[in-house]
C-alpha positions in Angstrom: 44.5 98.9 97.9 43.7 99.6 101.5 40.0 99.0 102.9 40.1 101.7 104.8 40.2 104.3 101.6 36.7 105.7 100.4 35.9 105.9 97.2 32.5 107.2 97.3 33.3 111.0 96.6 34.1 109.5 92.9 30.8 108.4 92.5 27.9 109.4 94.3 25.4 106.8 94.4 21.8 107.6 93.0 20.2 108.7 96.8 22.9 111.0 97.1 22.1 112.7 94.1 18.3 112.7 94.5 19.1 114.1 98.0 20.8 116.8 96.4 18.2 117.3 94.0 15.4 117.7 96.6 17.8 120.2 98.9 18.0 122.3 95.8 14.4 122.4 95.4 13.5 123.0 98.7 16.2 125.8 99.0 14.3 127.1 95.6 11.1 127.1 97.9 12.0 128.8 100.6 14.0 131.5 98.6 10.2 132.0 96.8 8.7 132.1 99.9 10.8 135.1 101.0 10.1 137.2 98.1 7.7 139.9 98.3 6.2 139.7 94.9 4.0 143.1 94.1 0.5 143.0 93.5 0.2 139.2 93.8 -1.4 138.3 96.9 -4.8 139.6 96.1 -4.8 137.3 92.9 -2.3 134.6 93.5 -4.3 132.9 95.9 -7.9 133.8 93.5 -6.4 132.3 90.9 -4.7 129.2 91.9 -8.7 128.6 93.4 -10.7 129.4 89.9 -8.2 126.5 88.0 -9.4 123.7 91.0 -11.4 120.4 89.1 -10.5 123.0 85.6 -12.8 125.3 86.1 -11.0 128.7 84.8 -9.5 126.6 81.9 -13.5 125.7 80.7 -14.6 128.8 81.4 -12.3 130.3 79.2 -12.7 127.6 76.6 -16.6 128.9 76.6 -15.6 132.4 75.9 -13.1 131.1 72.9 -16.3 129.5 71.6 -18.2 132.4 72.1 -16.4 134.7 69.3 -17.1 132.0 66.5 -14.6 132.1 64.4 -13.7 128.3 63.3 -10.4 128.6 64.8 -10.8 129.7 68.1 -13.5 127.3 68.5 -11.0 124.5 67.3 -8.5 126.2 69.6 -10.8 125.2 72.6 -12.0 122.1 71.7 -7.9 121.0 71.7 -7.2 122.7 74.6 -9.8 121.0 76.9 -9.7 117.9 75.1 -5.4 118.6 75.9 -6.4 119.0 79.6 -8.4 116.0 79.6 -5.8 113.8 78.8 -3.2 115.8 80.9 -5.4 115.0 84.3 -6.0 111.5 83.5 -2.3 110.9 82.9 -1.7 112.9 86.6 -4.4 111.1 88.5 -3.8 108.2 87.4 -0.1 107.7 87.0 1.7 111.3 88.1 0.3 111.0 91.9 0.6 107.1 92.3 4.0 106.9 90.9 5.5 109.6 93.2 4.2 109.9 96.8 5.7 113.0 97.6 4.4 114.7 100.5 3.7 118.3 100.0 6.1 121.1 101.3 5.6 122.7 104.9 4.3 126.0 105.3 6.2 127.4 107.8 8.2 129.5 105.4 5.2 131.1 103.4 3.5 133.7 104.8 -0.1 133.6 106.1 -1.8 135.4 103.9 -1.0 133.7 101.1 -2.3 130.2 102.1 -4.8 128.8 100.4 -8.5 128.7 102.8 -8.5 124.8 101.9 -5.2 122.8 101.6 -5.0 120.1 99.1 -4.6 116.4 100.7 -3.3 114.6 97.2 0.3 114.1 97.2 2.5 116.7 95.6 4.5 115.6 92.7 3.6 116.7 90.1 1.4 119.4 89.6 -1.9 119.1 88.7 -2.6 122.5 88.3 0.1 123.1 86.0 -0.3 120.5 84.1 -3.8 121.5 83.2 -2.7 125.2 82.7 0.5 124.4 80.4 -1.7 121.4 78.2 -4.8 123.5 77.7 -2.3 126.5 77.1 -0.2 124.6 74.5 -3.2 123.2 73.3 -4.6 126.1 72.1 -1.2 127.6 70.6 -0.8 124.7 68.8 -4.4 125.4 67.0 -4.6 129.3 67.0 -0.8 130.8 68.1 -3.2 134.6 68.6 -5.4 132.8 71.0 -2.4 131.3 72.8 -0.7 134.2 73.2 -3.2 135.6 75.6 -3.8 132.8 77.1 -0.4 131.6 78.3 0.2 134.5 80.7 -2.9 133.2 82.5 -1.5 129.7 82.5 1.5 130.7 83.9 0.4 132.6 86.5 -1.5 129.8 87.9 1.4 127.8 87.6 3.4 130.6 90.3 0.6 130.1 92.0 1.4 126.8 93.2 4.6 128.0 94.3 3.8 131.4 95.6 0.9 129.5 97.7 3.0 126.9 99.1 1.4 123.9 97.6 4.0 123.1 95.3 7.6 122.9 95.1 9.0 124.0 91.8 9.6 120.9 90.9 6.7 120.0 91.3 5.8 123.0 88.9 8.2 122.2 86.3 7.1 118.4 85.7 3.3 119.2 85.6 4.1 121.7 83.1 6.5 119.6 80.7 3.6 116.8 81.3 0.9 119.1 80.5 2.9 120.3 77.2 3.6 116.7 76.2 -0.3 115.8 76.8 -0.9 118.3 73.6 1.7 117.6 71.9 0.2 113.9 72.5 -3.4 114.9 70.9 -2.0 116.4 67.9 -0.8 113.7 67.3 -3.7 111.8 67.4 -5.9 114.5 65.8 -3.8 116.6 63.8 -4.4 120.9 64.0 -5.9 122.6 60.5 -2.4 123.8 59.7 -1.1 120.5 59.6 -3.8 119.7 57.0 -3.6 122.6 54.6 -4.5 121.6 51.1 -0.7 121.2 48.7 0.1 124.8 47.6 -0.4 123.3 44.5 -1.2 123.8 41.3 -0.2 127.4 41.5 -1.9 130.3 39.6 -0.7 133.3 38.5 -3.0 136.4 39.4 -2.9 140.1 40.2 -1.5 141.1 43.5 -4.5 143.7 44.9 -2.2 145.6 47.5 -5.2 148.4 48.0 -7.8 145.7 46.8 -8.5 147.8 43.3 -10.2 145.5 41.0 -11.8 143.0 43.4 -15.8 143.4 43.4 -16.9 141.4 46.4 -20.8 140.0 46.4 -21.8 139.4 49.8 -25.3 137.7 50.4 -27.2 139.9 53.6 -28.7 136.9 54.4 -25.9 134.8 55.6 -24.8 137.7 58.1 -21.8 138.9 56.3 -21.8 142.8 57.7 -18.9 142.1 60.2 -16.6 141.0 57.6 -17.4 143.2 55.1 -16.9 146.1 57.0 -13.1 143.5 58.5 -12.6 143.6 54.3 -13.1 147.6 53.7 -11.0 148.4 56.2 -8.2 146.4 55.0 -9.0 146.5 51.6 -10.2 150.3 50.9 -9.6 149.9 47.1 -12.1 147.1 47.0 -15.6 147.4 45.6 -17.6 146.0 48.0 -21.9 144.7 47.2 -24.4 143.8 49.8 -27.3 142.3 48.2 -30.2 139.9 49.3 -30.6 136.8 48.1 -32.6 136.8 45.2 -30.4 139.5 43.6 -27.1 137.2 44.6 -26.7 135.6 40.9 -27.5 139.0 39.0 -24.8 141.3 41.2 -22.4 138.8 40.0 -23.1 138.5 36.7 -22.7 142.5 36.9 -19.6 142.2 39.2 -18.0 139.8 36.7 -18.2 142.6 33.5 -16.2 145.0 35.5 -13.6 143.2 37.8 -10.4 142.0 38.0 -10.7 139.9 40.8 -14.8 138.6 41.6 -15.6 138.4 45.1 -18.5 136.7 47.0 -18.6 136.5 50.8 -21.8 133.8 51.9 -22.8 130.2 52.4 -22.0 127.6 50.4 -24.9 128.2 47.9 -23.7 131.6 47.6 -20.2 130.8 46.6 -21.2 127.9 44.4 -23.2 130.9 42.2 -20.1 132.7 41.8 -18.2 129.8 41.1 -20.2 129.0 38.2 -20.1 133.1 37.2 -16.3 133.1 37.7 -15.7 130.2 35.1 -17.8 131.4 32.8 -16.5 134.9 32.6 -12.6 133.2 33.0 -12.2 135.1 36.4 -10.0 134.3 39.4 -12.4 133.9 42.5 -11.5 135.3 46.3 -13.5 133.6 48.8 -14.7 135.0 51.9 -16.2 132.7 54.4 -20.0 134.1 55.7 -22.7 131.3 55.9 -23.1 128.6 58.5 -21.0 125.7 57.5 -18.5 127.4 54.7 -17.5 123.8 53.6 -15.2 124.9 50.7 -13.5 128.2 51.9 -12.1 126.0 55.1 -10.7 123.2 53.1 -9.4 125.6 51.1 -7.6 127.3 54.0 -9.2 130.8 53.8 -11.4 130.9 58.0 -11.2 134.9 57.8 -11.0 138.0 56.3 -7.4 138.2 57.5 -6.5 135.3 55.7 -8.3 136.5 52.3 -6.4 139.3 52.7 -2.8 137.9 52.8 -3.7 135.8 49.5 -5.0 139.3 48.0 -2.1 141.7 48.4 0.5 138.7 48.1 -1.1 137.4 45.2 -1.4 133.5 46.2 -3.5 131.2 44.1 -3.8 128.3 43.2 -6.3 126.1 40.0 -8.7 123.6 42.1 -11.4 120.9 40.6 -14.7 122.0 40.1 -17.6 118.8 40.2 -20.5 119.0 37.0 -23.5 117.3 36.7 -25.8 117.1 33.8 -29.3 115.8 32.8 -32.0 116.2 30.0 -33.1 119.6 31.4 -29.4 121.3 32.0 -26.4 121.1 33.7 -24.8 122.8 37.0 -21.7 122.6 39.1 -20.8 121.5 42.3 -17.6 122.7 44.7 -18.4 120.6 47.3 -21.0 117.7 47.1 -23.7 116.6 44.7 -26.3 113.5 46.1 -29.2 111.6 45.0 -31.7 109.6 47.5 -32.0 110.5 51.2 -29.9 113.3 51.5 -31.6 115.9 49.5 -34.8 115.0 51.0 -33.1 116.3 54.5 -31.7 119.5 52.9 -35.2 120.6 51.9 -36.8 119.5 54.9 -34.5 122.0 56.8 -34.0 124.7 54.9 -38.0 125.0 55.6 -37.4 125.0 59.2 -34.1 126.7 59.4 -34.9 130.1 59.8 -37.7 129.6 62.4 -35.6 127.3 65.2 -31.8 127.6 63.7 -29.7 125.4 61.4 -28.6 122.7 63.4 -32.0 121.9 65.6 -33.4 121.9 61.4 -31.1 119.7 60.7 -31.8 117.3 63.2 -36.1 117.6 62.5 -35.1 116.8 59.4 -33.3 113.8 59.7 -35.4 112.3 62.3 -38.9 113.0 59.5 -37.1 112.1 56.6 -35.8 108.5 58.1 -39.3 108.1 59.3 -41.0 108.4 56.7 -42.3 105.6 54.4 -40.7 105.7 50.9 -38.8 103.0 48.2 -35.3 103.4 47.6 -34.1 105.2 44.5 -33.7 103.3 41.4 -30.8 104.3 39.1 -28.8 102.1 36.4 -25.4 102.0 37.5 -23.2 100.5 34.4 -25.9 97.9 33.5 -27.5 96.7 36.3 -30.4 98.6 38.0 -29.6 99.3 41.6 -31.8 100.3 44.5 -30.1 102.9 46.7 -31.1 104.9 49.7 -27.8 107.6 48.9 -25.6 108.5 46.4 -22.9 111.4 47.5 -20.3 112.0 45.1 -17.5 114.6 46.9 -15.6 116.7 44.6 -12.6 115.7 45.7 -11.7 113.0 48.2 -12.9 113.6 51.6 -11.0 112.4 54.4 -12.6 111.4 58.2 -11.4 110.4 61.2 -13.8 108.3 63.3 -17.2 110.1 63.4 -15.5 113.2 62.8 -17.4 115.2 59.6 -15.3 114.7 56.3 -12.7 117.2 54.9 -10.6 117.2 52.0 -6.3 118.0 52.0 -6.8 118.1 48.5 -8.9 120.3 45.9 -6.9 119.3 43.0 -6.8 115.1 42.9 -8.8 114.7 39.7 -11.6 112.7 41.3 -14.9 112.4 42.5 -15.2 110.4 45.4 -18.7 108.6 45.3 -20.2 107.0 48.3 -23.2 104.7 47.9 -26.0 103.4 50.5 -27.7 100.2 49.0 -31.3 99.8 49.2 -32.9 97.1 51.1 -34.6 97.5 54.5 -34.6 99.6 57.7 -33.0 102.8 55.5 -32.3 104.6 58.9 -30.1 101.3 59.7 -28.2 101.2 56.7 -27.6 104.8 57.0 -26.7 104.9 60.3 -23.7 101.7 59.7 -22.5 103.5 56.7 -21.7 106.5 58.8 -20.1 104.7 61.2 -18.3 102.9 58.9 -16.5 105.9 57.6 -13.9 105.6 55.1 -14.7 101.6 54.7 -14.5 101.0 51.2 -16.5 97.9 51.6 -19.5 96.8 53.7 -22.5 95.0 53.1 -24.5 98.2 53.2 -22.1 100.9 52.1 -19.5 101.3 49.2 -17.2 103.8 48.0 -15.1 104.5 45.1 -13.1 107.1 43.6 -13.7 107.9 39.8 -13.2 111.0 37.2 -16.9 110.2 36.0 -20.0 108.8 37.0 -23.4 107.8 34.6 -26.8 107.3 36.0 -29.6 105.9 34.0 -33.2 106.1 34.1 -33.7 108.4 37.5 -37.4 108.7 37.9 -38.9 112.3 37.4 -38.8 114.1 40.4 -35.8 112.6 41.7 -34.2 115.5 44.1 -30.6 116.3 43.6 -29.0 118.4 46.4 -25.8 120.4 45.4 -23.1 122.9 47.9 -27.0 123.0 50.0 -29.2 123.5 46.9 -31.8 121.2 45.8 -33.3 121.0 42.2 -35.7 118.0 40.6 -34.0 115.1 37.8 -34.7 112.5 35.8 -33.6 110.8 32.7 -30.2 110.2 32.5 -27.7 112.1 35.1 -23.7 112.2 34.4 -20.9 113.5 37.0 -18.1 114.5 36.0 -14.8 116.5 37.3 -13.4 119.7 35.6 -9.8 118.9 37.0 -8.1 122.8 37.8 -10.7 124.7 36.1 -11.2 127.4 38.7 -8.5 129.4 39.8 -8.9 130.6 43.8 -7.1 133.3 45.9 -5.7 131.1 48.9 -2.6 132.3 51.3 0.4 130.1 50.7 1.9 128.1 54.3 4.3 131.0 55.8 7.9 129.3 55.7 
């Protein structure tokens, strides 16, 4: 073979290919740059501005949180918690990794330079990759609330380009970056779809494609008017109560002699009345979410009136568990917790504040007087042995945590309770505190847990306060829980295939 032949036209090396590469993408640039693109210089520019240090993408995660529906606010917190880990990943690897200098601006027109240029090096794009993770983000958790958002996000991302910041390179990695960031958190904290309860058992109940036969009770007090008036409008055949609270548990009891379907639209004290009518008249049960915390609707997958809906005309149900306790003076039932020591105490201690300075600074009062205060630990026989205890929670159902996250359950149908015990001993606020932390732990030397289809307490001294779905009554004597596996069947929409 002669020297003199050259063989590198077979196979260009890896710089000629990059060089290639970057020609293209310059050449995409400048063919940008010579665009006239209508109506985008007076908002171009604005825009690429409001999304500097994540501003815009906040802002907008404030006025997600602002319409309080569960899921939008979920939809923010992943987005911004998306973006967060988007911009660490950029700053700290994206910009070292690729010195790239940023493109010259001789090709853009003047008046669609940015007032102050950035001085970081250009590949990749910050910008986009905050726009596409908080955008993905968000889709990933609400697909509605990600549909308006992503025009916004991709706007800002032309921005870049349109400003002549940015080549489109530059564009296109922060945005697959940004999207993998997401994608990256869900991983870590799954979305609420992911987590739906098992369509399972199934229940076979009347399709209401007007809503004829359903009689919802909705409790005034738990600021239900929105979604009732959301639930007549999609459901004109449906008979629909608004009641205060002290007629709650005699509208159902009159709802229950005429429908096909009962209704209730509260709190979780609310629902837990019409649970308790529903089984006792052998009535299916639609849930609509309307109180503060709504503990059982949301595990069960029903967060609006739109959801309640679908489960209605489609006629989607399914049997769940329903928690009992009893003593010497009656019995009741539970949906979502039931627990003895500490924890009532709190409930009661809010509830009195709640409705002068709001649920959550109650909450807080209450748990800073009730861990303050002087008391002894409860006493209760547990097998054979008599046991000192600061808490006893028993969770229809198995709840599930991640971290310090609050507990939910993926299952309303597992057969058992799952019962969670503080020892006694000193420094309750301590103990409490390290049993908390320590989560799902089945083991500590302050905190144990166990799941079981029944539970017997003996000898709870009178006036022991047992606190039930936020309700608190007096015990003593002996004190059995106890599951009630699929006893109450529930309208909930199926997963869409």
């Amino acid at each position: 073979m002669s020297p003199d032949v050259d063989l590198t036209h077979l196979r260009p090396g890896r710089h000629v290919l990059r060089d290639r590469l970057l020609a293209l993408d310059s050449r995409l640039f400048e063919f940008a740059a010579e665009q006239h693109w209508p109506g985008a210089t007076p908002v171009l520019p604005r825009l690429s501005r409001s999304a500097n240090h994540g501003l815009l993408w906040f802002a907008a995660g404030a006025v997600m949180a602002a319409s309080r529906t569960p899921r939008a606010r979920r939809a923010a917190v992943r987005g911004l918690a998306s973006l967060g880990l988007a911009s660490l990943t950029i700053n700290t690897l994206g910009k070292r990794s690729v010195k790239r200098p940023r493109p010259v601006l001789d090709a853009v027109p003047q008046v669609r330079h940015l007032k102050r240029q950035p001085i970081t090096t250009s590949f990749p794009s910050g910008h986009s990759a905050s726009a596409a993770a908080f955008a993905t983000g968000v889709a990933l958790e609400s697909p509605a609330w990600g549909a308006a958002v992503a025009p916004v996000a991709w706007s800002v991302a032309m921005s870049r380009i349109y400003t002549g910041v940015h080549f489109p390179s530059d564009v296109l990695a922060g945005a697959a970056l940004g999207a993998c960031a997401a994608y990256a958190v869900r991983g870590m904290v799954p979305t609420r779809a992911q987590l739906l309860p098992p369509p399972r058992p199934r229940a076979e109940v009347p399709a209401l494609a007007e809503g004829e036969g359903l009689v919802m009770v909705a409790n005034t007090a738990s600021g239900t008017a929105d979604r009732v008036d959301a639930l007549r409008g999609l459901l004109p055949g449906a008979e629909v109560v608004s009641c205060e609270p002290e007629r709650v548990r005699a509208e159902l009891e009159r709802a229950a002699a005429r429908a096909r379907v009962l209704g209730v639209c509260g709190g979780d004290g609310t629902v837990n009345a019409a649970a308790e009518v529903a089984l006792r008249h052998g009535l299916p049960l639609a849930v609509l979410p309307g109180g503060t915390l709504n503990h059982f609707a949301y595990d069960l997958g029903v967060e609006d009136v739109h959801d309640l809906t679908r489960a209605l005309v489609a006629g989607q149900a399914v049997r769940v568990d329903v928690g009992r306790f009893r003593w010497g003076g009656g019995q009741g039932v539970f949906l979502n917790t039931c627990s003895l020591g500490v924890y009532p105490e709190l409930v009661r201690v809010r509830d009195r504040w709640s409705h002068r300075i709001g649920e959550w600074p109650a909450g807080v009062l209450a748990a800073l007087r009730v861990l303050r205060a002087d008391r002894h630990p409860l006493e209760v026989e547990v097998g054979s042995a008599i046991r000192p205890l600061w808490l006893l929670f028993a969770g229809n159902g198995t709840y599930h945590r991640l971290g310090l996250a609050p507990g939910r359950r993926v299952d309303l149908a597992d057969g058992v309770l799952d019962v969670r015990v503080v020892h006694g001993g000193r420094r309750p606020a301590l103990r409490l505190l390290a049993a908390a932390v320590a989560g799902p732990l089945t083991r500590s030397p302050v905190h144990a847990a166990v799941q079981v289809g029944r539970l017997r307490l003996a000898d709870v001294a009178s006036g022991s306060l047992l606190a039930y779905d936020g309700e608190v009554i007096e015990v003593e004597g002996e004190v059995t829980l106890e599951k009630l596996p699929e006893a109450l069947t529930v309208y909930r929409p199926l997963p869409r295939h």
